[in-house]
C-alpha positions as CSV (number, residue, x, y, z in Angstrom):
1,X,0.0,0.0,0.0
2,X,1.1,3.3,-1.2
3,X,1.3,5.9,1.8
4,X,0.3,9.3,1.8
5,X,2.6,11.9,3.2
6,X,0.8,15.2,5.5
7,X,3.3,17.8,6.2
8,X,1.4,20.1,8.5
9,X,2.7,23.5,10.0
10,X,1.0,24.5,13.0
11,X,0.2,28.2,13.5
12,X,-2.0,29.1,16.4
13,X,-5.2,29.7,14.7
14,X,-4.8,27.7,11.1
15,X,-2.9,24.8,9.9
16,X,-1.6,24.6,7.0
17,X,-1.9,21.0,5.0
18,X,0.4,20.1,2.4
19,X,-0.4,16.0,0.6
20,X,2.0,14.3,-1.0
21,X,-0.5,11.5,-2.6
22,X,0.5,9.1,-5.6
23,X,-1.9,10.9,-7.7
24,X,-0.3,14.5,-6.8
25,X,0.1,17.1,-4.4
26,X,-2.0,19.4,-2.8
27,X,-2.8,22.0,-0.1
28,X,-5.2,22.9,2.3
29,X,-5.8,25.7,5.0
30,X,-7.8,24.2,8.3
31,X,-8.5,25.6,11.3
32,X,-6.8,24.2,14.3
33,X,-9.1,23.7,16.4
34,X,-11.6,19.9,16.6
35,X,-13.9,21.5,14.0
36,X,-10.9,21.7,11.4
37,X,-9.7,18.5,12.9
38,X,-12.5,16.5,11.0
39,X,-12.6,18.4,8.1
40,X,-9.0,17.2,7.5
41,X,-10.3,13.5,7.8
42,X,-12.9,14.3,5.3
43,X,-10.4,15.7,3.2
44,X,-8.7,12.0,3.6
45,X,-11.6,9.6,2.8
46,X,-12.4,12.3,-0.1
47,X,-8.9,11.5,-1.5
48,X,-9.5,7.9,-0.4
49,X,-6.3,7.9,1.9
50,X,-6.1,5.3,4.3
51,X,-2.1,5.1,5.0
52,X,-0.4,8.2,6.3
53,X,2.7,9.7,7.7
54,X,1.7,13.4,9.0
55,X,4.7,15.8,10.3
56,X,4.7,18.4,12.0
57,X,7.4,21.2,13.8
58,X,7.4,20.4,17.8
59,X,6.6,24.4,18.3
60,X,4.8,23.7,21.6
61,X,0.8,23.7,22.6
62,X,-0.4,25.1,19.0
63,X,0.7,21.6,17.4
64,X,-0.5,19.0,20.1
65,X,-4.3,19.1,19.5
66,X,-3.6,17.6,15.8
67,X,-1.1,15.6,16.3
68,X,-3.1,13.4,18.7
69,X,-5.7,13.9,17.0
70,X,-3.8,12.2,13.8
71,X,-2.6,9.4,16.1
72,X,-6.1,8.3,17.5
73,X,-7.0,8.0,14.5
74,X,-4.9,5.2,13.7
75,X,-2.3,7.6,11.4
76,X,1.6,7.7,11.3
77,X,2.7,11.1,13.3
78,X,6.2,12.2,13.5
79,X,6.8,15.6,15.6
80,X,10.3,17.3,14.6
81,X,12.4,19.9,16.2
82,X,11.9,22.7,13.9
83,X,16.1,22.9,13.6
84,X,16.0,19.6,11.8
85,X,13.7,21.6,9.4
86,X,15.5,24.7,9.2
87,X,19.0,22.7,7.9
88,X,17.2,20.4,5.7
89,X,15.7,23.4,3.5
90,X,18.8,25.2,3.8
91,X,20.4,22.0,2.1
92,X,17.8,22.3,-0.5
93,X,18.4,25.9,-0.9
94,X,14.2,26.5,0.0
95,X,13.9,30.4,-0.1
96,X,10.6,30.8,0.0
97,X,9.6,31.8,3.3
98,X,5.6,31.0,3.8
99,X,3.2,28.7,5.3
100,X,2.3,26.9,2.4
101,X,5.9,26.6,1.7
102,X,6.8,25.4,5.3
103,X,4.4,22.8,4.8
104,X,5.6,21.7,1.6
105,X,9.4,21.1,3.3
106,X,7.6,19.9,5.6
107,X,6.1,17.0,3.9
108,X,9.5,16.6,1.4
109,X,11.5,16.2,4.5
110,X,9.2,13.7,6.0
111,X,8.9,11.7,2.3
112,X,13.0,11.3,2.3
113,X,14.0,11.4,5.7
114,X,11.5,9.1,7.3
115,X,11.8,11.0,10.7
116,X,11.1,8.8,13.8
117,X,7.4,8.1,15.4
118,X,5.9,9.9,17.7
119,X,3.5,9.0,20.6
120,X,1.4,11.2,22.5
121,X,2.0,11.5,26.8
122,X,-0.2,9.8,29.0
123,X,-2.6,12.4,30.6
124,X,-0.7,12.0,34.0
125,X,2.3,13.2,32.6
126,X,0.7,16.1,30.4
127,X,-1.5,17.4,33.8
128,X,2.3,17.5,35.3
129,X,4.0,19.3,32.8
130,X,1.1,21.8,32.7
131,X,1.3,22.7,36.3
132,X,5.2,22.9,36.3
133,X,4.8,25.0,33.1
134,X,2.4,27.1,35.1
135,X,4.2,27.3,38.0
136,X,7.0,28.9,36.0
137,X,4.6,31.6,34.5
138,X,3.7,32.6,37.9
139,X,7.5,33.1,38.9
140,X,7.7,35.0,35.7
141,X,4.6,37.1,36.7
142,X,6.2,37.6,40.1
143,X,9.4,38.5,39.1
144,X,7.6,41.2,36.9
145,X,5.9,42.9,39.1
146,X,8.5,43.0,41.8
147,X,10.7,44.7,39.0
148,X,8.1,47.0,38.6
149,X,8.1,47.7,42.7
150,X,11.8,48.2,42.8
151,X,11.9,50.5,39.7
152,X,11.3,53.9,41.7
153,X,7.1,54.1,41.4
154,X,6.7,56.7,44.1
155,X,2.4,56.6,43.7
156,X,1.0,54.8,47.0
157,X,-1.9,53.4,45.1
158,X,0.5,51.7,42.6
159,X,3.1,50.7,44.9
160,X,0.0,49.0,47.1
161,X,-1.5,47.0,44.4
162,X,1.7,45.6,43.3
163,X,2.2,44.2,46.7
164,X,-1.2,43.0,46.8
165,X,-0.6,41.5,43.4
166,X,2.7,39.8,44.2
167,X,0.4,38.5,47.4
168,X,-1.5,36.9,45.4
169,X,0.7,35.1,42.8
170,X,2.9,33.9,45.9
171,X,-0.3,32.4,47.0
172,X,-0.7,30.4,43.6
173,X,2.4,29.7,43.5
174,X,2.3,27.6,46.4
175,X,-1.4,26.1,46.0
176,X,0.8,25.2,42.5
177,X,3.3,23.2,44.3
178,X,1.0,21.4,46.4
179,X,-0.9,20.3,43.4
180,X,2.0,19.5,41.9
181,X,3.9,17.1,45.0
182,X,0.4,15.5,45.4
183,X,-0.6,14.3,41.7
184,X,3.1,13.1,42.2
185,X,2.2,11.6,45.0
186,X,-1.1,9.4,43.7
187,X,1.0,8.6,40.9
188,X,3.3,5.3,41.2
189,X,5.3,5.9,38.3
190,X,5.8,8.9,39.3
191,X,6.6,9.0,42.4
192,X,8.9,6.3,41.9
193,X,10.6,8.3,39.2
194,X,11.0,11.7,41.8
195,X,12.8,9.0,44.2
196,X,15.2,8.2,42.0
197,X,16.3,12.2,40.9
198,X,16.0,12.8,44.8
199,X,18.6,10.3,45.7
200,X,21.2,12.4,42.9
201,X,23.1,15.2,45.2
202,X,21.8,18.4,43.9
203,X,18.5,17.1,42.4
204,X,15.4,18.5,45.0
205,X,11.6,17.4,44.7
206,X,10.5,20.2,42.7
207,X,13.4,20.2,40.2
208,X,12.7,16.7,40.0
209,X,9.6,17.3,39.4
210,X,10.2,19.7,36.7
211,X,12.3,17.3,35.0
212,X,10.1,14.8,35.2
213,X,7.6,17.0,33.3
214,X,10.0,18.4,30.4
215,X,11.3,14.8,29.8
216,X,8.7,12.7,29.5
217,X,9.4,8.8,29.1
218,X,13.1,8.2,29.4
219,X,13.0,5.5,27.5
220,X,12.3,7.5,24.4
221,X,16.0,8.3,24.2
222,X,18.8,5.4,22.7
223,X,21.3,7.2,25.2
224,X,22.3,10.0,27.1
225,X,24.1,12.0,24.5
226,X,21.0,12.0,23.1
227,X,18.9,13.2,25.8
228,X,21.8,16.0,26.2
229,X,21.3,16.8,22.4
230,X,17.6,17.2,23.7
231,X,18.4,19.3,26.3
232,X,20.6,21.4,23.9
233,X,23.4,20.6,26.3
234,X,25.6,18.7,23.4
235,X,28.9,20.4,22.3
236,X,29.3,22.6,18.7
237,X,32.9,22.2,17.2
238,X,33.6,24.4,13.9
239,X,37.1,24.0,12.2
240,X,38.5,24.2,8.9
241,X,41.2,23.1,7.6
242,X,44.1,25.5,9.5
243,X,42.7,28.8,9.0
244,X,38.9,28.3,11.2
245,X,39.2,27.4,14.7
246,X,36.9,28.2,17.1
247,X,36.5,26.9,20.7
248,X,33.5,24.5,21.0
249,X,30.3,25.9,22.5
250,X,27.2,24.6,23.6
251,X,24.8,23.8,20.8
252,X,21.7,25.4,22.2
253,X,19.7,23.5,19.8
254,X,17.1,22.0,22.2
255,X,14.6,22.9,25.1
256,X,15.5,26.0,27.2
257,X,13.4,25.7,29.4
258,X,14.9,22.5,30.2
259,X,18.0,24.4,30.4
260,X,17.0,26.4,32.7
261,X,15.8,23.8,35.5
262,X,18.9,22.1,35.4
263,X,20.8,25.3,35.7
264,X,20.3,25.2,39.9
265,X,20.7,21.9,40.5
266,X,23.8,22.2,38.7
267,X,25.2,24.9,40.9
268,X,23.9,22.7,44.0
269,X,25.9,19.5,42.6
270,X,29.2,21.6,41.8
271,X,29.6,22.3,45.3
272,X,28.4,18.8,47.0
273,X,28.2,16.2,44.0
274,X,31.5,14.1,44.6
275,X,31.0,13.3,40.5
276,X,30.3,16.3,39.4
277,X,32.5,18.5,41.8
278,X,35.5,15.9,40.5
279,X,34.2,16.3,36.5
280,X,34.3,20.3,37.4
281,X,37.7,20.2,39.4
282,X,39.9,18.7,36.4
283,X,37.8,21.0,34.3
284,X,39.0,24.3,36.2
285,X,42.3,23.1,36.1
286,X,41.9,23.5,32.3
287,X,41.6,27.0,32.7
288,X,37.9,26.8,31.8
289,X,35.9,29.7,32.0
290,X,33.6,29.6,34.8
291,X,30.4,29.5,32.3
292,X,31.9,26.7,30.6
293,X,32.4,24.8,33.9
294,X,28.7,25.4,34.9
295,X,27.2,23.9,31.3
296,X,29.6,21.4,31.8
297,X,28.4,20.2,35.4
298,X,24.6,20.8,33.6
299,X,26.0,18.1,31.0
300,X,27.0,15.9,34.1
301,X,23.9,16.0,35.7
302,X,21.7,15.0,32.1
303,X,23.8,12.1,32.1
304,X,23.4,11.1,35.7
305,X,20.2,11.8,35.3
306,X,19.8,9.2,32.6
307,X,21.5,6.5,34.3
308,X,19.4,6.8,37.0
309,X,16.1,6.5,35.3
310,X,16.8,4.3,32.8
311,X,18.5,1.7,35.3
312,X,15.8,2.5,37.9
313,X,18.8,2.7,40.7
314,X,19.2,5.8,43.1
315,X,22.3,7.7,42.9
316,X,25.2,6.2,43.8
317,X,28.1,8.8,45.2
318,X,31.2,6.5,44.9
319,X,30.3,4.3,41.7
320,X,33.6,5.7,40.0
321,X,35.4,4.2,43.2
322,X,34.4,0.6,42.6
């Protein structure tokens, strides 16, 4: 059976729809929303389709509502970071630069480059990363409006509705972590998982809790170099011949916001990780730059962090020593 390819990309109000059938191509503008949803089934038993492949750019929320859509239905779906995207037109020299032309890459780079499967979250995992992802708007909001309090307002009834405002979102903010420890909490999985980053020195509930959220299934990676290359935490040489030679630097081409939560516990586990404080210690003997040494311990911890889930053992301290 001949298999149709869908090369989708996601905007927050439309989706553009580019088929690669046997008997053509063509495109279509939905809405992305349930309504548009079915109208793009239609448009498959129209065009009597009944194998496909869809792709889409991982771009966040705007892309998740299809995409599971597509795979309850029994379809193919394969979610992409966008930067695979980006190199593969560039290495087709793509200069067009709109939607119906994203979705057209879109769709060629799915055809030739048969991108890996993707499978939706379970809900308890989703309803975690949503509060954590919450959690971390209100901190934004917070940090906002105390900004704004320091900044030199001088008008009482601004400077008093800031503080009732930052009240308030310090009362969310910890209504959020509760919700958060207890869903943990009724869930096995897990709590067993928030154990297991517990028991790694530098690694506290709620960051474990955040990683939990921003990973997802561990066992969706081969390794840990390529959970780091997730992370954006994997290293970027460039040299040339003897004439280019710049110093490698992180590549940056993966989740921030996973960046971001490791960026503590890294700090923590400098100072009181015996592995990481080592790693660290041999690298400031290098002469690294401080920076480098703290992406460095970041890239420790991924990899710790790996081990541990993957082999479902706590932490162990002095596993270099045996």
């Amino acid at each position: 059976m001949l298999q149709t390819i869908i090369g989708i990309d996601v905007s927050k109000n439309t989706l553009d729809v580019v088929m690669l059938h046997p008997r053509g191509k063509w495109h279509k503008v939905i809405d992305n929303c349930a309504h548009g949803y079915q109208q793009l089934q239609n448009w498959f038993d129209q065009q009597k389709v009944d194998s496909v492949h869809a792709c889409l750019e991982a771009t966040g929320q705007y892309g998740e509502g299809v995409a599971e859509f597509l795979y309850h239905q029994g379809y193919q779906v394969s979610v992409v970071n966008p930067t695979r995207i980006k190199r593969y037109g560039e290495s087709k020299l793509h200069r067009n630069k709109t939607d119906k032309a994203d979705a057209a890459l879109i769709a060629e780079f799915c055809s030739k480059e048969k991108p890996a499967l993707w499978t939706p979250q379970p809900a308890f995992r989703k309803h975690l990363r949503w509060l954590v992802r919450y959690l971390a708007d209100l901190a934004s909001m917070y940090q906002q409006e105390r900004n704004r309090f320091l900044s030199g307002v001088r008008d009482e009834f601004v400077l008093n509705a800031l503080e009732a405002h930052m009240g308030y979102i310090r009362q969310q903010c910890d209504a959020v972590r509760q919700a958060i420890q207890q869903h943990i909490e009724a869930t096995p999985e897990l709590k067993k998982q928030q154990e297991l980053l517990v028991s790694i020195i530098g690694i506290a509930e709620l960051s474990a809790a955040r990683l939990m959220a921003e990973l997802g299934d561990i066992f969706a990676f081969e390794n840990a170099p390529q959970l780091a290359a997730f992370a954006g935490l994997n290293p970027k040489g460039k040299s040339s011949g003897t004439s280019v030679f710049k110093k490698p630097r992180v590549s940056k081409e993966g989740r921030a916001f996973l960046r971001s939560i490791l960026y503590m516990p890294a700090i923590v586990a400098r100072r009181h990780n015996p592995i990481v404080r080592a790693f660290c210690d041999r690298l400031e003997e290098r002469k690294l730059p401080k920076k480098a040494v703290t992406i460095a311990a970041m890239h420790k911890l991924i990899h710790i962090v790996y081990g541990v889930l993957k082999h479902q053992q706590p932490f162990d301290p002095f596993y270099l020593a045996s």
